[in-house]
N, C-alpha and C positions, 0 to 999 in steps of 0.2 A: 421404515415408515413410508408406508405409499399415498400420493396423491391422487385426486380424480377430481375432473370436470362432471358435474352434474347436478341434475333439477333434484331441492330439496324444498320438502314443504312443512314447516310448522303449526299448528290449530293448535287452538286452544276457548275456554270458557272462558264467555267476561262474566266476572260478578260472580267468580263461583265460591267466596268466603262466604257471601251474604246465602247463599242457595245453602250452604252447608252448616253452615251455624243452626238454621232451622230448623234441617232435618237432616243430619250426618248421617245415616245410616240410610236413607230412602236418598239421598245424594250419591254414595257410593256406589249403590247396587245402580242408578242412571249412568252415571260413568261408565262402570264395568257393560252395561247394555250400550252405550254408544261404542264404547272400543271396539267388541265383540261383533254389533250387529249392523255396525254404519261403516266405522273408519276401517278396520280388520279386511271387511270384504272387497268396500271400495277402491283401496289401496290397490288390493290383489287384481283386479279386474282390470285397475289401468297398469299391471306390469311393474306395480312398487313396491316397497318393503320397508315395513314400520322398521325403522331402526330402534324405537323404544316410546314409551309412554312416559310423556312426564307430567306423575301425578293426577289434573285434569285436562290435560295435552295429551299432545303425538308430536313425532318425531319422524319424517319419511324421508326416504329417495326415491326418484326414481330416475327414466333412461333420458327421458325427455319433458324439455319443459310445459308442453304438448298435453302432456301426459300427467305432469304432477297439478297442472292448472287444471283440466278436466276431475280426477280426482277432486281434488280441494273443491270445485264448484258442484260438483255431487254430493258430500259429503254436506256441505252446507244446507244444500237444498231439501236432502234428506228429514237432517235435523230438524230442517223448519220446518217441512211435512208435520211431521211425529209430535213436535211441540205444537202444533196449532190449537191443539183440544186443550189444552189449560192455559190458565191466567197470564196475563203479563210477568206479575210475580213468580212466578211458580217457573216461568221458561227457561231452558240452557239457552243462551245464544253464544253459536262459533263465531270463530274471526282468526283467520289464515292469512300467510305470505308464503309467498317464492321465489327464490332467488334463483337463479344457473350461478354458480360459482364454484371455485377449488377448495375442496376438504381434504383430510386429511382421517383415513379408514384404520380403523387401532383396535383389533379383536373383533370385531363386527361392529363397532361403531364408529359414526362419521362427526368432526369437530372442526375447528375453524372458523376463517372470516366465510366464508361461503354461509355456513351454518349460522353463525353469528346476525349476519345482515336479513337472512330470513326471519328469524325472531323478531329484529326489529321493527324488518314488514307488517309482522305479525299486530303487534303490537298498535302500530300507526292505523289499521283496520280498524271501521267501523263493526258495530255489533251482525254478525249474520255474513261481515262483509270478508273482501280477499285484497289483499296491496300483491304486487309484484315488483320488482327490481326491472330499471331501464334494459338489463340484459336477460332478464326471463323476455319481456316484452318485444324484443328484440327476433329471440327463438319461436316465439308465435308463427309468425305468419299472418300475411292478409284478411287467410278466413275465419283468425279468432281473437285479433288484435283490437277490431271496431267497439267490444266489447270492454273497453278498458278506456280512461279517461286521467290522461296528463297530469298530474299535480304537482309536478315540478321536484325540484331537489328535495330536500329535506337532512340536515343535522342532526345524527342520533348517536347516541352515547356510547364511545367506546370505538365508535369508528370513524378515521381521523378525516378520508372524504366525504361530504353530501353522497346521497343514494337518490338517485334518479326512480319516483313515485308512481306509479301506474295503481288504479284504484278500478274494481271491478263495478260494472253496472249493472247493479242490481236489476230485477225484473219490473220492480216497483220507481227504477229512477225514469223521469220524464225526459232526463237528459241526454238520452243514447242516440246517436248520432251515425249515418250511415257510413264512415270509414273514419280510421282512426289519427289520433295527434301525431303530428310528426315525430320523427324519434333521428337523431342523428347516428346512423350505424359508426364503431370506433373503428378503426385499423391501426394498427401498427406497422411501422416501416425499419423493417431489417436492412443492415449494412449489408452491400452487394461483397459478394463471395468471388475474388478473383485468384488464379494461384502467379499473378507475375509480382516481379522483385522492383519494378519501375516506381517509380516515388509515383509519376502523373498517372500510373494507373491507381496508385493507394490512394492518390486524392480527388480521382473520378470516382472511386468507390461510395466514400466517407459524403464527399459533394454533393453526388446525385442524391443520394437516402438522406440529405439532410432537405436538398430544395426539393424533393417530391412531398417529403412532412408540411415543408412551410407554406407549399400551391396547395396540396390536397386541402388541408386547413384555411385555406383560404377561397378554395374555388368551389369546389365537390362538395360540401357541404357535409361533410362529414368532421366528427370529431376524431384527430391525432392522438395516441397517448404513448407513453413510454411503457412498456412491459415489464420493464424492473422495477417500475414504481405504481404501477395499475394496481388496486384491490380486486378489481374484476377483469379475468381478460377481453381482451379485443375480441369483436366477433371477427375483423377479416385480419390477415396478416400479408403484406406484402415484402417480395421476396425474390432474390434474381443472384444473378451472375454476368462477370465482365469479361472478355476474352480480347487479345489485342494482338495485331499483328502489323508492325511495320503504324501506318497512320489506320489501319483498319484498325475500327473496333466491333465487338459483338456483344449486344446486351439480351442477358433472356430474362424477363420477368417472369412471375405467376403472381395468381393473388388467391388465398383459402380462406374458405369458410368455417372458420375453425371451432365452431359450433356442431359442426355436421362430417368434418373431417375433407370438404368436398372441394375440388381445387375447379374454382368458377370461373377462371381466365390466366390466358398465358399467352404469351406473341415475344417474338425476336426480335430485333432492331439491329438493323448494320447501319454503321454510321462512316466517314472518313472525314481527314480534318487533322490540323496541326494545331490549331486553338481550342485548346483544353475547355477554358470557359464556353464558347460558343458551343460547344460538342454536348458538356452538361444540359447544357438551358438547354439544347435541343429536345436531346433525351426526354427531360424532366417534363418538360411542356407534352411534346408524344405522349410519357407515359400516364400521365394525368389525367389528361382527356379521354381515354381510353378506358382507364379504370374508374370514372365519373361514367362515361357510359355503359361500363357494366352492369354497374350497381344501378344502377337504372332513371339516372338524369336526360339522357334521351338528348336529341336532337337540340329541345325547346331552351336547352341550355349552355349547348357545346357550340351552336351556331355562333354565341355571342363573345368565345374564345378565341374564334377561329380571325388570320386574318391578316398577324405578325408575326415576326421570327425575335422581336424583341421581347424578352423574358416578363421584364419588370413593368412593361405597357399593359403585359398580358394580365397579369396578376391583377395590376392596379384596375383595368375592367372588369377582372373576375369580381373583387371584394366589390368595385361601384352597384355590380350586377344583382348581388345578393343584401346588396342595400336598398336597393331598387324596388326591391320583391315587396317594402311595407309602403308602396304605394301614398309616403304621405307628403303634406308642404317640405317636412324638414329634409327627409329623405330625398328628394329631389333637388333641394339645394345643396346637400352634400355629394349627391351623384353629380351635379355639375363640375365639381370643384375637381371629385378624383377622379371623371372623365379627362378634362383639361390636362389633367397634371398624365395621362397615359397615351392623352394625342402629344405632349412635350417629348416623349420618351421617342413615342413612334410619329409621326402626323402622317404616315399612307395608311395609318388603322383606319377603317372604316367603320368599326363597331362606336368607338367612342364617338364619333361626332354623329351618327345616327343616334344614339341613346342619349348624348346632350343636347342634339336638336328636339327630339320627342320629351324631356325633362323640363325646356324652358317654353314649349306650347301646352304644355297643359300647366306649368306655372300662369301662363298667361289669362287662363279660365279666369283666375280666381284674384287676380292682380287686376284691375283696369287700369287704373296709374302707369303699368308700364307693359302695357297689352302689344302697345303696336310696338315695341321696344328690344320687347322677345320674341315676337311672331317675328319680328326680321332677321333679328342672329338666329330662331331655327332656321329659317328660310335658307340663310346661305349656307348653313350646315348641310341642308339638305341636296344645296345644288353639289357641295363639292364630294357630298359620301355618295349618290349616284353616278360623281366619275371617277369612283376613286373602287365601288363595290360592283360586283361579276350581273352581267347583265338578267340572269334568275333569279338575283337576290330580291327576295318581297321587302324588305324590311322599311326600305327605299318611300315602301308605299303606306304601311302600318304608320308613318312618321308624317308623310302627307296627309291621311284621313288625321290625323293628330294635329296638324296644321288650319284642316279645314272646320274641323270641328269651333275650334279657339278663333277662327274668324266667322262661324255662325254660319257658316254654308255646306249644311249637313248633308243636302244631296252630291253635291260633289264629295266627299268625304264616304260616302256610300259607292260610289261610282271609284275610287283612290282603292278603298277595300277589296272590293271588286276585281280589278286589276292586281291587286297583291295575288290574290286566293289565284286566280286565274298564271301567274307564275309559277306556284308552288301551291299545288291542290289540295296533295298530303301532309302539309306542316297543321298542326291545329293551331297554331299562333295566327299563320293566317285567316283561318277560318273564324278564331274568335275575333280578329278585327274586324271582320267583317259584321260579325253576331255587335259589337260596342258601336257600329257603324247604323248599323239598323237602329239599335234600340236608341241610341242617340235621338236618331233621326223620326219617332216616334213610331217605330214600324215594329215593334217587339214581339209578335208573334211570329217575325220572320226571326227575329234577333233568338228567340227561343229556339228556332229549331236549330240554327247555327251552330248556339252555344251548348247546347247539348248532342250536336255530333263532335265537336271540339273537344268537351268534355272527357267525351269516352275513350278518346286515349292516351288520353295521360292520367296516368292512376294518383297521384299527387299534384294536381293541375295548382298553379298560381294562382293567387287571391285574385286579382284583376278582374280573370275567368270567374270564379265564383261572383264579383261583384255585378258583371253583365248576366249573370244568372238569375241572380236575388232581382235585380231589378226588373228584370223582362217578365219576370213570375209576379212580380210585383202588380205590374202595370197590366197585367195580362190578369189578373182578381186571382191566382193561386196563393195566397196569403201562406197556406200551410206547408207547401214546396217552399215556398221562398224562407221560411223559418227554420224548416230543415235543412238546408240550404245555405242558410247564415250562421247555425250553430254547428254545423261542418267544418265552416272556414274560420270559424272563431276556436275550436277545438285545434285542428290541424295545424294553423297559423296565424297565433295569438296575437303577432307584432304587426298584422293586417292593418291597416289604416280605417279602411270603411266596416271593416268586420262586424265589431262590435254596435255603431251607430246603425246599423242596417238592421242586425238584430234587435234593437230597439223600437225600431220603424215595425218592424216584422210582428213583433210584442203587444207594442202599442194597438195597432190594427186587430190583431185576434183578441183584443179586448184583458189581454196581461199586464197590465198598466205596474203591478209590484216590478215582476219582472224585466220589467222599461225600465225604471227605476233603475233597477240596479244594474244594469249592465252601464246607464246613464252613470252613473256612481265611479263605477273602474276608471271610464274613460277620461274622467272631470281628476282622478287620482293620478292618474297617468303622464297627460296632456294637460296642462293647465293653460295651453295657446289653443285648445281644440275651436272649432269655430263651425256654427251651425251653416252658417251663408257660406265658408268656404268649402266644407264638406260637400256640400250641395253645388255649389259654382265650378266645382272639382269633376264632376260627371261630364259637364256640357251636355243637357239635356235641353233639346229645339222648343218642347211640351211646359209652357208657363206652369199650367194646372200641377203637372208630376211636380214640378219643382216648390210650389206650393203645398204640393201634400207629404211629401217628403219632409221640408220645413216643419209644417207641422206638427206631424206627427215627433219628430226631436223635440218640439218644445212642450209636448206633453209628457215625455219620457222624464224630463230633467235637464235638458241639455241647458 
């Protein structure tokens, strides 16, 4: 019995009882002309092969998921050509899935959960429309992924995990948005491969592969899973060897793209050391980082890792970090708390008390009761992470303009930006403080160009970024940018704080008042503490009028 990895696609007819009860015999001879004249060829052209028809379906493989998505989305299109010239009644409408997954090939046919999850895809599709599985979507790529829109897990019958929903956008959806919802790529983490007899090498082995699972899972942003228990495999696999001699150790990792077969990263690490644990955390923490910046977290993320040699500080910043990310009241008061508790751990970090200083001045925006309260423990936070972080660190300064802002002295706070960017030229973090500095400060044409050289390079840039975006577009009459704009970073990242009320604003003003509405709707299901004044008090915007219009425009949405 052989197994294979591969892109399999299902199609099929809705409603084709109703089509054929009519006219069984003028039904048949359409089927046989769709096999023959749509699916037959198109298959062949993208390098697939119908494994079989089922009835008024198909059945295909093919090499790439690339390849069986392109199919399926021809195939569709066709049809709907062809059917254009008759009735609603009278039309075949397709509806496809594809999944990447493991089958099992048995005389010239392919069966299985791989096979199995595709149908279900299939099934979950609207009329015309394509679902694909979180790991077809995965196999994409950048330049055909934006074409697809999130729709989260889904429970389907017969298979025991949720399947992660990707939904094709049709030509006719309003909704298509120019890059696509985040996806958390999986890996799997192999036990390191040593040949010594030493017990502390067996359990630097077994150690390290269990605390790179539980950082990666925590830091990188990536989802962990077990391989003997996955339905679908992991796109990357990580994977290494221990070698030891006397107190030397030597670790070689690699990590594969096991989608493509292509090995994306490997490095050595010599280590020495009599303490077993300490030698781990070292490791783990190296290899983590490393393999976050592979995968392409970049700078804008590793900066805020970097700093301790204490494992468990490290972590507890990483999760604070990726809390951080939804920008909201609450999320900020839980980053205070898991901040505190990783300066406990470490207190020469400097990461945590820069980002629990910059947590409690923009609580302060929207707090007056305890404004001058917060502005003073950031204050001191601030004076001790600039003697505590390397004299080129901006962040020092990102936290000041965050400081000035919350005491209303937005040209200073521009001038704090300023001096960041001017440290560190090439970071776009800096550069977006700056672009949040201007726009703050009512200067948002300067703030637009900022944030859109900030923008361009980081391909999944942070809602924040998006939020000095939507606003400067805003304020600057691009209504239509700033919409596109908002339904980017509400696609991308749903757990956004301003996301969704921005696109409202965005709605509202182009005269989409349904649309208001409902996006008003989610966030009121969501957040039942959401709050228009604090939303708005939350920017620190110098310009009464914006903040009035902004207002607003929320309370005509629904808010």
């Amino acid at each position: 019995m052989k197994r294979r990895l591969i892109a399999v696609l299902v199609i099929d007819i809705t409603g084709s009882a109703e089509l054929t009860n009519a006219d069984e015999e003028g039904m048949h001879a359409r089927i046989m002309a769709l096999q023959d004249k749509i699916i037959a060829p198109v298959v062949a052209t993208w390098e697939g092969r119908v494994v079989k028809y089922l009835g008024d379906g198909a059945l295909a493989e093919f090499p790439s998921v690339v390849n069986a998505v392109q199919a399926a989305i021809d195939i569709l299109r066709q049809n709907r050509e062809k059917e254009d010239t008759l009735t609603e009644t009278q039309r075949i409408h397709l509806r496809a899935g594809v999944n990447l997954g493991d089958v099992i090939l048995q005389n010239g046919d392919i069966h299985g959960e791989g096979v199995n999850i595709a149908a279900r895809l299939e099934g979950l599709a609207d009329p015309d429309g394509l679902c694909i599985s979180g790991l077809a979507y995965e196999g994409l790529g950048p330049n055909r992924a934006h074409e697809f829109a999130d729709s989260g897990p889904y429970k389907v019958k017969n298979i025991d995990k949720p399947i992660r929903v990707f939904r094709w956008r049709t030509e006719s959806d309003s909704s298509v948005v120019p890059r696509a919802a985040e996806v958390q790529p999986t890996i799997a983490i192999a036990a390191f491969r040593h040949g010594s007899v030493s017990n502390e090498i067996e359990e630097l082995s077994s150690g390290l592969a269990e605390d790179i699972a539980i950082a990666i899972g925590t830091v990188a942003q990536l989802t962990v899973v077990d391989e003997s228990r996955s339905l679908e495999p992991p796109r990357y696999r990580l994977s290494g060897s221990i070698r030891a001699a006397g107190e030397r150790v030597r670790v070689h990792c690699k990590l594969v793209d096991q989608f493509s077969g292509v090995q994306v990263w490997a490095q050595r690490y010599d280590r020495s050391g009599s303490d077993l644990f300490e030698l781990q955390d070292d490791l783990a923490q190296k290899i983590v980082i490393d393999v976050h910046t592979t995968l392409g977290a970049g700078s804008y993320t590793n900066r805020w890792q970097q700093g301790t040699h204490n494992f468990e500080a490290w972590r507890l910043s990483a999760r604070a970090f990726m809390e951080f990310q939804k920008y909201s009241p609450d999320a900020m008061e839980k980053c205070i708390g898991i901040w505190t508790e990783a300066l406990e751990r470490d207190p020469a970090f400097p990461t945590p008390r820069i980002a629990r200083s910059y947590c409690r001045a923009r609580m302060a925006l929207w707090s007056p009761d305890r404004s001058e309260e917060l502005i003073a423990a950031a204050e001191e936070d601030l004076a001790m992470a600039i003697a505590a972080s390397d004299a080129d660190d901006s962040r020092p300064y990102s936290l000041l303009r965050a400081i000035r802002i919350a005491r209303n002295d937005h040209d200073g706070a521009v001038a704090a930006a300023n001096e960041g960017l001017a440290h560190e030229p090439s970071n776009p973090a800096t550069r977006a403080t700056l672009a949040y500095a201007l726009c703050m400060a009512d200067r948002s044409e300067e703030a637009l160009v900022e944030i859109r050289k900030a923008t361009l390079e980081i391909a999944n840039y942070p809602g924040w970024f998006s939020m000095i975006k939507i606003l400067s577009l805003l304020f600057t009459g691009d209504i239509a940018s700033a919409r596109e704009e908002a339904e980017d970073i509400v696609a991308r990242q749903p757990d956004f704080y301003a996301g969704r009320p921005l696109l409202a604003v965005c709605h509202v003003e182009s005269g989409a008042k349904e649309a208001a509405k409902a996006m008003a709707d989610i966030v009121k299901s969501r957040d039942s503490k959401f709050s228009i004044n604090t939303l708005v008090a939350s920017f620190g915007l110098k310009n009464e009028q914006n903040r009035d219009r902004l207002r607003l425009a929320l309370v005509e949405a629904g808010f």
